[in-house]
PDB file of N, CA, C and O in Angstrom:
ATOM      1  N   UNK A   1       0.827  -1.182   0.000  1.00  0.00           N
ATOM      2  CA  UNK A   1       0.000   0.000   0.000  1.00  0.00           C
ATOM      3  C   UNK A   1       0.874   1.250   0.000  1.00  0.00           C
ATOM      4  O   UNK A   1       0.636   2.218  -0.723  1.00  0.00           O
ATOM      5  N   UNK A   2       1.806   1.185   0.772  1.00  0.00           N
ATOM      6  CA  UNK A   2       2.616   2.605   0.922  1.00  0.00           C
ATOM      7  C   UNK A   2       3.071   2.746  -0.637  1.00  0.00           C
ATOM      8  O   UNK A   2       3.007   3.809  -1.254  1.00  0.00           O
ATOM      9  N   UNK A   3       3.551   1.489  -1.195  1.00  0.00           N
ATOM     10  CA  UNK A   3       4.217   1.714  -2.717  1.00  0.00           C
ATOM     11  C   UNK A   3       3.253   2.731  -3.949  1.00  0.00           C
ATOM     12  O   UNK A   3       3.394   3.659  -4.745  1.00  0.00           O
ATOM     13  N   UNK A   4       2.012   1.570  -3.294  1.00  0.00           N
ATOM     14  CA  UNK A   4       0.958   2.439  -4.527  1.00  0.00           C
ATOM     15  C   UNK A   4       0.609   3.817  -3.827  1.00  0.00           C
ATOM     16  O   UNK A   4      -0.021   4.490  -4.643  1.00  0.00           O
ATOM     17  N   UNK A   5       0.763   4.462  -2.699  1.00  0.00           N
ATOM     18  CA  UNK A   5       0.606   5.891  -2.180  1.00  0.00           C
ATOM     19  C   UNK A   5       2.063   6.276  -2.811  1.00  0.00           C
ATOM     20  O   UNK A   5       1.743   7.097  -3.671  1.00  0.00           O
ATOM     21  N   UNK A   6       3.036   6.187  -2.849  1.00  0.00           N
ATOM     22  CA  UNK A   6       4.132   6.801  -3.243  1.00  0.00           C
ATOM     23  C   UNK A   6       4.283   7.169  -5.397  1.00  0.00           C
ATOM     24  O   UNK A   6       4.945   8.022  -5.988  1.00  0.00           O
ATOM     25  N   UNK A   7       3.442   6.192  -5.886  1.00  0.00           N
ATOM     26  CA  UNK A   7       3.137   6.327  -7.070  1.00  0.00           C
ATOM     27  C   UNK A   7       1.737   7.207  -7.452  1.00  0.00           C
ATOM     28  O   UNK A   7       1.682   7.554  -8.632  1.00  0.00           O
ATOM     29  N   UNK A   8       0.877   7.510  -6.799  1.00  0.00           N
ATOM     30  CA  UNK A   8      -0.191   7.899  -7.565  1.00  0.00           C
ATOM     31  C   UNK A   8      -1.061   8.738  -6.412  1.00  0.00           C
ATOM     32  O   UNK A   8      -1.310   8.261  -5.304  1.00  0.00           O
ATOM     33  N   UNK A   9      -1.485  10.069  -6.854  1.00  0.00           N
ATOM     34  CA  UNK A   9      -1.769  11.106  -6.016  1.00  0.00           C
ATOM     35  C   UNK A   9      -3.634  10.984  -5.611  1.00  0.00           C
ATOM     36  O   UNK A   9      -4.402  11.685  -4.952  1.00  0.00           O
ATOM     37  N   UNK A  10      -3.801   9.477  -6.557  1.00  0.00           N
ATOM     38  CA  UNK A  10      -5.338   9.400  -6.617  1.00  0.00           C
ATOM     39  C   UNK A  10      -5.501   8.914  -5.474  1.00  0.00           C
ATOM     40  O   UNK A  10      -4.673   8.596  -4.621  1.00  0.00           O
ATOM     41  N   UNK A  11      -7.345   8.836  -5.491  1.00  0.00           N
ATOM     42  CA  UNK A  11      -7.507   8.049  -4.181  1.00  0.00           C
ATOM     43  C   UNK A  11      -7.440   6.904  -4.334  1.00  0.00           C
ATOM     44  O   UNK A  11      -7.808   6.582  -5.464  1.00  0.00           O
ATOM     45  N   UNK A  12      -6.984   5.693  -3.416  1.00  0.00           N
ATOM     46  CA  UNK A  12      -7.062   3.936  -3.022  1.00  0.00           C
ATOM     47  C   UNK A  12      -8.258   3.681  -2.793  1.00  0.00           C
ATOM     48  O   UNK A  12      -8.737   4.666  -2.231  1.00  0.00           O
ATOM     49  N   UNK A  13      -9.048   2.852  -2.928  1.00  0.00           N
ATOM     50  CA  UNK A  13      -9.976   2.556  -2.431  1.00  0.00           C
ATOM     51  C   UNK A  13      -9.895   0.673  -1.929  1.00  0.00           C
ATOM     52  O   UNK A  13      -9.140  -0.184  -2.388  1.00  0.00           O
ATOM     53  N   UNK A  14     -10.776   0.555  -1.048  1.00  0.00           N
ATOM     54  CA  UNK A  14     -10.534  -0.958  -0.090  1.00  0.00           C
ATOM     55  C   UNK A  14     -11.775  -1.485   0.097  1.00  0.00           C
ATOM     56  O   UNK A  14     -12.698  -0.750  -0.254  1.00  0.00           O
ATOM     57  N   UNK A  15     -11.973  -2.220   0.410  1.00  0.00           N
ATOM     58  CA  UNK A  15     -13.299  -3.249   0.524  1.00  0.00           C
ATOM     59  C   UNK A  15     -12.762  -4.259   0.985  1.00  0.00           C
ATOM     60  O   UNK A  15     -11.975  -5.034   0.440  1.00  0.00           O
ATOM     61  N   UNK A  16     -13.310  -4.264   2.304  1.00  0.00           N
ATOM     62  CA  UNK A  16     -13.412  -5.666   2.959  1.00  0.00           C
ATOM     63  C   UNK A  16     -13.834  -5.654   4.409  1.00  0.00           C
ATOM     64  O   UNK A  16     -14.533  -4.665   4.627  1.00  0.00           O
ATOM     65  N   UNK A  17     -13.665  -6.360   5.406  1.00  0.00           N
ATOM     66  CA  UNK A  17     -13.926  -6.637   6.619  1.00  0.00           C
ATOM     67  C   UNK A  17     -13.242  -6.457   7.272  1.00  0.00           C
ATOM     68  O   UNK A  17     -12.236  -5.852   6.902  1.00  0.00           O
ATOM     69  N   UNK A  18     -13.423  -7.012   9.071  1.00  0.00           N
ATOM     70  CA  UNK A  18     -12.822  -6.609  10.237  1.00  0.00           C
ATOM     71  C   UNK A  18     -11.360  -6.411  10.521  1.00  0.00           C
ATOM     72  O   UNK A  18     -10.850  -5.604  11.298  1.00  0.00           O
ATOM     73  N   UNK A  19     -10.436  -7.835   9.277  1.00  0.00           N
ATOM     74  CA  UNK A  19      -9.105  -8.140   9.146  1.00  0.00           C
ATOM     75  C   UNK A  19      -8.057  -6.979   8.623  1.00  0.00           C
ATOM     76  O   UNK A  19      -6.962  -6.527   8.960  1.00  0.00           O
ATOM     77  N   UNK A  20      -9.128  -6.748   7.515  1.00  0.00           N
ATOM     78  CA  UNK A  20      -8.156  -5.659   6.300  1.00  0.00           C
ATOM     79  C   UNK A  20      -8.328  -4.437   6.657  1.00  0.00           C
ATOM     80  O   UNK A  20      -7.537  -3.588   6.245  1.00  0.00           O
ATOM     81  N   UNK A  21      -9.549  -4.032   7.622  1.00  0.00           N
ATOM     82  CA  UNK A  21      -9.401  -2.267   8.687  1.00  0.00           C
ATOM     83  C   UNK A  21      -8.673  -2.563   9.606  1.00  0.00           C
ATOM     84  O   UNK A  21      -7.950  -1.638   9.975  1.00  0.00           O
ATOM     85  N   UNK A  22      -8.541  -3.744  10.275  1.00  0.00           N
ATOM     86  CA  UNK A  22      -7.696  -3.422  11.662  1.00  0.00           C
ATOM     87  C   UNK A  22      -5.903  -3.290  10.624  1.00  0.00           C
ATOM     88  O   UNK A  22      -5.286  -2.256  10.880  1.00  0.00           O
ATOM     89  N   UNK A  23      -5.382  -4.019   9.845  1.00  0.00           N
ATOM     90  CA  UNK A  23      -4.369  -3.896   9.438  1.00  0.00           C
ATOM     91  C   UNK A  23      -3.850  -2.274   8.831  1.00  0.00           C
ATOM     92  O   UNK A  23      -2.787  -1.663   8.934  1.00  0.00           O
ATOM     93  N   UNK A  24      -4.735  -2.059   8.385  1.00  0.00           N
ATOM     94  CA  UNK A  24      -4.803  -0.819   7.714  1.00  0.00           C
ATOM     95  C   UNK A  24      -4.590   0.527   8.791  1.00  0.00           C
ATOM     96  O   UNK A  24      -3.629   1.296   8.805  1.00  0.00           O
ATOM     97  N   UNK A  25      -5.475   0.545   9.441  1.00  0.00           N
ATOM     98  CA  UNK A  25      -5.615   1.207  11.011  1.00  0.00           C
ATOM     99  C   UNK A  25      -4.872   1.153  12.010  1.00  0.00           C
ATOM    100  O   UNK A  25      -4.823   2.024  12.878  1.00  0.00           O
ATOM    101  N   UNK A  26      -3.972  -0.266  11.979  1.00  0.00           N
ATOM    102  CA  UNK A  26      -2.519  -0.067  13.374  1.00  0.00           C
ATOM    103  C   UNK A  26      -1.427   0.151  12.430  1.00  0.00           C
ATOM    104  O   UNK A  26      -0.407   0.534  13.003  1.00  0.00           O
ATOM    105  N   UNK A  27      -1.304   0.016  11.036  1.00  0.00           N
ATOM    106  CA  UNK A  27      -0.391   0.809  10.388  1.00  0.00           C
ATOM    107  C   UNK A  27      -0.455   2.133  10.057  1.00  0.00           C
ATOM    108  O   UNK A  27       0.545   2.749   9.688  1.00  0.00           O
ATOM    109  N   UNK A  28      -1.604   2.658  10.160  1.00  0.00           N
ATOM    110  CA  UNK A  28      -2.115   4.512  10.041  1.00  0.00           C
ATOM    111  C   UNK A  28      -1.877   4.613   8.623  1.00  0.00           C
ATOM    112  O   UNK A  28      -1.344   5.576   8.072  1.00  0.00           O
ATOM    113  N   UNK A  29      -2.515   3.041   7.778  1.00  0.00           N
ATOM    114  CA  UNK A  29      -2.517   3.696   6.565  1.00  0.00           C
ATOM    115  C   UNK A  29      -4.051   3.877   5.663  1.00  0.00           C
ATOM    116  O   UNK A  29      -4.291   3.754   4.462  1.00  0.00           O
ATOM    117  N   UNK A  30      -4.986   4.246   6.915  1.00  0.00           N
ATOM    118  CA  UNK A  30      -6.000   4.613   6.547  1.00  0.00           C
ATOM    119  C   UNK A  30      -6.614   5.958   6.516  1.00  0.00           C
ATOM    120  O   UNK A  30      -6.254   6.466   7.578  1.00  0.00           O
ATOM    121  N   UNK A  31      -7.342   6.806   5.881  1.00  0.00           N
ATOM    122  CA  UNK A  31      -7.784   8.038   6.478  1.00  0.00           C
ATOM    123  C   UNK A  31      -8.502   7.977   6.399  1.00  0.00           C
ATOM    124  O   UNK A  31      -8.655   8.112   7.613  1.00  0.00           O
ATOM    125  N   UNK A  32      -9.906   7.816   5.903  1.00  0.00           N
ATOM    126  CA  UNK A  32     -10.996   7.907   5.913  1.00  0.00           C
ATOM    127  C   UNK A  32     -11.714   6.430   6.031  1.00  0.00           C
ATOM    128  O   UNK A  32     -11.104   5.526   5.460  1.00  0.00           O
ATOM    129  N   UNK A  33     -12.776   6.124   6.615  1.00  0.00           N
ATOM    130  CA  UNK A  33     -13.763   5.095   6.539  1.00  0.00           C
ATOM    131  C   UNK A  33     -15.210   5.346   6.205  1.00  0.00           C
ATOM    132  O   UNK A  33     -15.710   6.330   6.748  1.00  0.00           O
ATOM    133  N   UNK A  34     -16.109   4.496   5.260  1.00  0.00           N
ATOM    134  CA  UNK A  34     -17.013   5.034   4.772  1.00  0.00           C
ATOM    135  C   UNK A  34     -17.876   3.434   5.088  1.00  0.00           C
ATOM    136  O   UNK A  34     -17.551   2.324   4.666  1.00  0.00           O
ATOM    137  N   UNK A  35     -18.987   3.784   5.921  1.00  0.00           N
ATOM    138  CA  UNK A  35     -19.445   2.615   6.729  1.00  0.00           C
ATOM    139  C   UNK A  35     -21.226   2.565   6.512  1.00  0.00           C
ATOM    140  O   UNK A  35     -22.153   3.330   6.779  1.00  0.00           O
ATOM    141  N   UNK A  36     -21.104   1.364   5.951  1.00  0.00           N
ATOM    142  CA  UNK A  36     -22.611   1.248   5.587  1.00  0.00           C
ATOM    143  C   UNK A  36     -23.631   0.515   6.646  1.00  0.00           C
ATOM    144  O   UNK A  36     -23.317  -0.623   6.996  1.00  0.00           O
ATOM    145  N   UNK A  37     -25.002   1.177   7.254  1.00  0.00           N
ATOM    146  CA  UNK A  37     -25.333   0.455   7.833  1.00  0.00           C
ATOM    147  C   UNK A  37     -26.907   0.040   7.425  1.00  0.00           C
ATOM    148  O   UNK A  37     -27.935   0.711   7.518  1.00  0.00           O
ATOM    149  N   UNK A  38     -26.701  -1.293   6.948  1.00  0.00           N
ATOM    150  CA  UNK A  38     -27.964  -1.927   6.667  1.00  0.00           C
ATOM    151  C   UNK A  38     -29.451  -2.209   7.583  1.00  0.00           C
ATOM    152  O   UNK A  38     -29.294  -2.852   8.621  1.00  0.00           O
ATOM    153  N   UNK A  39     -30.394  -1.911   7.357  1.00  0.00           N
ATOM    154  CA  UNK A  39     -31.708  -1.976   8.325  1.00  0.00           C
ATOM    155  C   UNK A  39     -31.973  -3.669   8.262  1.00  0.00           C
ATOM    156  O   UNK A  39     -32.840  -4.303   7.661  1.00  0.00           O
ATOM    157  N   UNK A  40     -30.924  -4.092   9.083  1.00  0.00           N
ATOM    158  CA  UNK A  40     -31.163  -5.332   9.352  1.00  0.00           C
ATOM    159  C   UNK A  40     -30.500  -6.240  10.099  1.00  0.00           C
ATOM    160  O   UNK A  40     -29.346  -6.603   9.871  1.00  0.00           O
ATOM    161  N   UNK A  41     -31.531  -6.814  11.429  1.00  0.00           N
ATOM    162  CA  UNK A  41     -30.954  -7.131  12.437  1.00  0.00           C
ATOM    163  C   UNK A  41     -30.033  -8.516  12.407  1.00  0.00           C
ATOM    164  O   UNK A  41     -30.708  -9.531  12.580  1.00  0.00           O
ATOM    165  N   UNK A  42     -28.616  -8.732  12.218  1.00  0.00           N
ATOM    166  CA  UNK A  42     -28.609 -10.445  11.652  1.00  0.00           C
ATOM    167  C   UNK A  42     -28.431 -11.761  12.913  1.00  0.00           C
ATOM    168  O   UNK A  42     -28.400 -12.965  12.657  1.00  0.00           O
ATOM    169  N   UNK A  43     -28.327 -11.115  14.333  1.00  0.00           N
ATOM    170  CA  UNK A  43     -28.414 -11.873  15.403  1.00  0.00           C
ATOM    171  C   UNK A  43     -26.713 -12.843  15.493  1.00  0.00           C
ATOM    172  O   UNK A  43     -26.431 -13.695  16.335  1.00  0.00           O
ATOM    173  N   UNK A  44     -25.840 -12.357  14.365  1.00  0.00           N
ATOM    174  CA  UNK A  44     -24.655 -13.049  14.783  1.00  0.00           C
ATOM    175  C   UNK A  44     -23.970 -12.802  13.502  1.00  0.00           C
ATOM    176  O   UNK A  44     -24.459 -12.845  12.373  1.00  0.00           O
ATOM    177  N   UNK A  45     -22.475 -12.474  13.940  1.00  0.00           N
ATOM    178  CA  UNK A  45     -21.562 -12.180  12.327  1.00  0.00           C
ATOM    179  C   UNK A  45     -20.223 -11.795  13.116  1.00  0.00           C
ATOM    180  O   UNK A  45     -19.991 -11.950  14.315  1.00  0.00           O
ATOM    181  N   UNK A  46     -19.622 -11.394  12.383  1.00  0.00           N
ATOM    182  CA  UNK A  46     -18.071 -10.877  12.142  1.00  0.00           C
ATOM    183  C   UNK A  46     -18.049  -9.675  12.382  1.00  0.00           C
ATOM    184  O   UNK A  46     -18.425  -8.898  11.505  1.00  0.00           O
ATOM    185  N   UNK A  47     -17.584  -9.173  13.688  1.00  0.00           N
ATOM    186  CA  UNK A  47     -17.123  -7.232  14.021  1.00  0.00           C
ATOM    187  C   UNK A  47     -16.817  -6.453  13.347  1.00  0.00           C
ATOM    188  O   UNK A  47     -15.628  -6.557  13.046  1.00  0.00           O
ATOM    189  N   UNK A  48     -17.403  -5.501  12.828  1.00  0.00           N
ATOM    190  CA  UNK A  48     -16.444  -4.581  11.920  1.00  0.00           C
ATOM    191  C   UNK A  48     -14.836  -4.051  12.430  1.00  0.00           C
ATOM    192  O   UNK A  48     -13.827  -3.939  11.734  1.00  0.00           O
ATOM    193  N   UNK A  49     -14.910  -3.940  13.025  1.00  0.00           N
ATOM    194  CA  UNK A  49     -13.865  -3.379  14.311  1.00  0.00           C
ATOM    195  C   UNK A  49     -13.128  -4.230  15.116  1.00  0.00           C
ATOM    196  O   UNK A  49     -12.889  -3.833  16.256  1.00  0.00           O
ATOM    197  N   UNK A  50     -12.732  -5.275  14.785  1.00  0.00           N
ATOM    198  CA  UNK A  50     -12.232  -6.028  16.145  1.00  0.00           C
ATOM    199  C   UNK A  50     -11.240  -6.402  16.458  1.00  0.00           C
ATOM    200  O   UNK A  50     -10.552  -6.669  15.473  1.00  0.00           O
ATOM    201  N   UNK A  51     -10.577  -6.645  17.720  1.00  0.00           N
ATOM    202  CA  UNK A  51      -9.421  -6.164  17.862  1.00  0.00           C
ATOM    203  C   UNK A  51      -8.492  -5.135  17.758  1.00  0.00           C
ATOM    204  O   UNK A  51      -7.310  -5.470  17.680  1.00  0.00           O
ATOM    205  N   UNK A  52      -8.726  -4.162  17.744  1.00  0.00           N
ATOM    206  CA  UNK A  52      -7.501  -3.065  16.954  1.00  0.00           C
ATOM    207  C   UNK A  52      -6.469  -3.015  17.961  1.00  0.00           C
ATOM    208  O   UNK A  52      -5.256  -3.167  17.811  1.00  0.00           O
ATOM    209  N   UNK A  53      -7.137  -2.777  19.021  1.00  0.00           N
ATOM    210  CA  UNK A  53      -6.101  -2.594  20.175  1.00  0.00           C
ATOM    211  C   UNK A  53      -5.854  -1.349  20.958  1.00  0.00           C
ATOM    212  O   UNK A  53      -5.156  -1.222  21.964  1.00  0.00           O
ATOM    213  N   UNK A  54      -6.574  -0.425  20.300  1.00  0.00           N
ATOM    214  CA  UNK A  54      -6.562   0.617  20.617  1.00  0.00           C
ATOM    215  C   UNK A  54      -7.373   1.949  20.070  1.00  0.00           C
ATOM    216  O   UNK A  54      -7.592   1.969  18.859  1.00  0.00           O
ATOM    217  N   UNK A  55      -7.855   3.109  20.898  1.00  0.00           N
ATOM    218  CA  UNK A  55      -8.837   3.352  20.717  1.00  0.00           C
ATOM    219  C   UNK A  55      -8.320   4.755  19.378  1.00  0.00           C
ATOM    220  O   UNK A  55      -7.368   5.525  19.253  1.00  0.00           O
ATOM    221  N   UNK A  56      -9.482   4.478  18.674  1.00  0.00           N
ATOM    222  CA  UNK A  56      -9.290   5.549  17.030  1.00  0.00           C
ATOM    223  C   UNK A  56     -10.365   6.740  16.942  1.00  0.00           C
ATOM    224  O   UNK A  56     -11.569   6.719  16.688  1.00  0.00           O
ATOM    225  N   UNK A  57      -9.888   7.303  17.107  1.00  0.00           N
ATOM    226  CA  UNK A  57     -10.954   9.115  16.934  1.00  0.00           C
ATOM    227  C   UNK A  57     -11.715   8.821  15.496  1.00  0.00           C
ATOM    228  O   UNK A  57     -11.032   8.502  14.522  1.00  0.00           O
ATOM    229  N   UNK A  58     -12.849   8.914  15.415  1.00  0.00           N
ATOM    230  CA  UNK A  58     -13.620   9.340  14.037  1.00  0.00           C
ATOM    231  C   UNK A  58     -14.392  10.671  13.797  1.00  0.00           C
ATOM    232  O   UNK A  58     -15.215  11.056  14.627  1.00  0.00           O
ATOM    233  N   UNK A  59     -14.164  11.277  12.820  1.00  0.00           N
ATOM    234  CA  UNK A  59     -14.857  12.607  12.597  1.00  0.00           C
ATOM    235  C   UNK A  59     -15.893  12.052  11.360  1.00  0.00           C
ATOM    236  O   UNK A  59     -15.613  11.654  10.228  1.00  0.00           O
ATOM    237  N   UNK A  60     -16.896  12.158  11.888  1.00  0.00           N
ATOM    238  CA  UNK A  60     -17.832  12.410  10.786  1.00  0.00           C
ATOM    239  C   UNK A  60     -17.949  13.494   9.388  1.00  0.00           C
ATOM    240  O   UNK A  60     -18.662  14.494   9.480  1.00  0.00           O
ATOM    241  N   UNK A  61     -17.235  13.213   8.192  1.00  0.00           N
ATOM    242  CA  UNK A  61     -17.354  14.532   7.561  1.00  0.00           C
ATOM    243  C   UNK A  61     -18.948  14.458   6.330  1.00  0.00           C
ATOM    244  O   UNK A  61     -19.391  15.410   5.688  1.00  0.00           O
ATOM    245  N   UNK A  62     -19.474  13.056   6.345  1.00  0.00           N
ATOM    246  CA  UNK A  62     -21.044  12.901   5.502  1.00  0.00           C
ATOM    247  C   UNK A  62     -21.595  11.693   5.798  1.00  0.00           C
ATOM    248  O   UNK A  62     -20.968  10.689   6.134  1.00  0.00           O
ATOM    249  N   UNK A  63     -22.845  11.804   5.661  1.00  0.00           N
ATOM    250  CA  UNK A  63     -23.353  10.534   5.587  1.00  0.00           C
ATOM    251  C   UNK A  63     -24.783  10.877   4.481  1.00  0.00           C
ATOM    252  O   UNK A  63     -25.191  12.036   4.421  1.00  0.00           O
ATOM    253  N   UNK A  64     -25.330   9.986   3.813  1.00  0.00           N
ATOM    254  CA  UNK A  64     -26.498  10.074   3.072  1.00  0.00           C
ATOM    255  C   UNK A  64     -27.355   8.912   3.288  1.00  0.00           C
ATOM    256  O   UNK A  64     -26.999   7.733   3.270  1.00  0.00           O
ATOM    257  N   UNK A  65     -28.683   9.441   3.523  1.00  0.00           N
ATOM    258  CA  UNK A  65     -29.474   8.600   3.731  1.00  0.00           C
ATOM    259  C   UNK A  65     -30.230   7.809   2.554  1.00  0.00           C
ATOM    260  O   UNK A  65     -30.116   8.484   1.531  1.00  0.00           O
ATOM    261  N   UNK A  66     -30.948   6.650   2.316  1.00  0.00           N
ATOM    262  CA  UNK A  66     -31.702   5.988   0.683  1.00  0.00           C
ATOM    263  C   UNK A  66     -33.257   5.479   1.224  1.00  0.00           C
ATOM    264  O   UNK A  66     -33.535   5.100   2.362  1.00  0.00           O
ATOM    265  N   UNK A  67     -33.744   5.540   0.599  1.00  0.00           N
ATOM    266  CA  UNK A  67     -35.203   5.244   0.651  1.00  0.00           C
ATOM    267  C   UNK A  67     -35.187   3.690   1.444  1.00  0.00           C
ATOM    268  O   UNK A  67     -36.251   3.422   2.002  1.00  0.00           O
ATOM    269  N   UNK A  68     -34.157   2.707   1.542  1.00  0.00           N
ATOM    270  CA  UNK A  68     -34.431   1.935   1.349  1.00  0.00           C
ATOM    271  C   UNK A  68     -34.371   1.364   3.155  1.00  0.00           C
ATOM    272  O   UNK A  68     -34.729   0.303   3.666  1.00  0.00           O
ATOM    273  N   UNK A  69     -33.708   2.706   3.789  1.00  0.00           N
ATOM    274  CA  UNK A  69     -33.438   2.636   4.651  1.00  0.00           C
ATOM    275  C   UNK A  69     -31.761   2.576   5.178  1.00  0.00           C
ATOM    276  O   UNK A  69     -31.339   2.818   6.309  1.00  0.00           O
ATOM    277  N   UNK A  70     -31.131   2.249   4.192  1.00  0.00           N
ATOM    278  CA  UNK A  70     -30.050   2.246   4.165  1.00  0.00           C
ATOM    279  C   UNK A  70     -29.147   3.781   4.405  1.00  0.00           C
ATOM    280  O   UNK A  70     -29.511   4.866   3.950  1.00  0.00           O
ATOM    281  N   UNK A  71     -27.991   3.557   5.173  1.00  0.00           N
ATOM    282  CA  UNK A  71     -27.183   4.970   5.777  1.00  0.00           C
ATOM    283  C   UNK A  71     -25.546   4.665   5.077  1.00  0.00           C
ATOM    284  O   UNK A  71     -25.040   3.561   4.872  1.00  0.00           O
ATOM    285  N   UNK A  72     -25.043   5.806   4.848  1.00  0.00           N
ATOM    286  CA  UNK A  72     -23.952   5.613   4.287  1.00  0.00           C
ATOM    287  C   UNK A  72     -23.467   6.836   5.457  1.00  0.00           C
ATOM    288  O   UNK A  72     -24.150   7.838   5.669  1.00  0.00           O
ATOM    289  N   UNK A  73     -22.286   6.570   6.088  1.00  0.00           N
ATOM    290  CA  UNK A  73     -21.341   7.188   6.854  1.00  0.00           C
ATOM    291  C   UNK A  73     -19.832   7.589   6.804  1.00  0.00           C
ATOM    292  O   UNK A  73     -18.971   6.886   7.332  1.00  0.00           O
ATOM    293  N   UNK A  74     -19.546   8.778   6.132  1.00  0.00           N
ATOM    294  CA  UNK A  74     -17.921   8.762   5.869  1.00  0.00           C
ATOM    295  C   UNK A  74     -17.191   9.197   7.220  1.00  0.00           C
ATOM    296  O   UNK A  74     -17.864   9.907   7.967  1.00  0.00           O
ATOM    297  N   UNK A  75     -15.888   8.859   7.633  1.00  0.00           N
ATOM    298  CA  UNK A  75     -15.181   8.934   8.875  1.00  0.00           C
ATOM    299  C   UNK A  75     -13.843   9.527   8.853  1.00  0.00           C
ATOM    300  O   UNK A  75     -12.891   8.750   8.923  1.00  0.00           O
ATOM    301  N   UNK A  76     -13.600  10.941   8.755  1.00  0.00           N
ATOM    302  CA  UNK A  76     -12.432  10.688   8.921  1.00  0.00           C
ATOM    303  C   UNK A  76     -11.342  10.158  10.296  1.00  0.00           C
ATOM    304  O   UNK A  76     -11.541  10.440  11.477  1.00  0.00           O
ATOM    305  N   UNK A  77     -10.039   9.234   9.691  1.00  0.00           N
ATOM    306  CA  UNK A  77      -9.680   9.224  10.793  1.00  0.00           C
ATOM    307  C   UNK A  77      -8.483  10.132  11.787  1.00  0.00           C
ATOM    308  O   UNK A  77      -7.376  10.580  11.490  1.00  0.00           O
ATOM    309  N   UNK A  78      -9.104  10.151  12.798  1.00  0.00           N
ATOM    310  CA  UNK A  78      -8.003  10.836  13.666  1.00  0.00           C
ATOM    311  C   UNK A  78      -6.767  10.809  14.051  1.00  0.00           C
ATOM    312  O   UNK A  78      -6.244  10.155  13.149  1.00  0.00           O
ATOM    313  N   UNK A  79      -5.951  11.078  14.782  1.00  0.00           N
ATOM    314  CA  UNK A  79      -4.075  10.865  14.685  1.00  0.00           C
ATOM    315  C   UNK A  79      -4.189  10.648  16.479  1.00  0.00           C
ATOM    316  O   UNK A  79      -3.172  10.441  17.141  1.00  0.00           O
TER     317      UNK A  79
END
């Protein structure tokens, strides 16, 4: 990741789960998180968040709401 930040001034973009934010996040090579939350209760799954180890400031800079019920939340992260 640092390689492709050292080549290209665009944004990265990531997709995935609890594994690939916590890695991303105790290396501080994340800045922003953009977190979707679905209207639906599933009674058991995989943390978004787990483990990190330590606690991470989030600033809210948008979120948009959809008919469908669905919330979209952008985060920046803190230092």
């Amino acid at each position: 990741m640092r390689r492709l930040k050292e080549n290209t001034d665009e944004d990265i973009w990531l997709v995935g789960g609890s594994q690939l934010i916590k890695i991303f996040i105790e290396e501080g090579l994340a800045q922003d998180i953009i977190v979707f939350i679905v209207p639906i209760i599933l009674g058991s799954g995989i943390p978004l968040f787990d483990r990190i180890g330590k606690e991470v400031r989030l600033r809210m800079i948008d979120t948009e709401r959809y008919e469908s019920g669905l919330v979209r939340i952008e985060y920046e992260i803190g230092e």
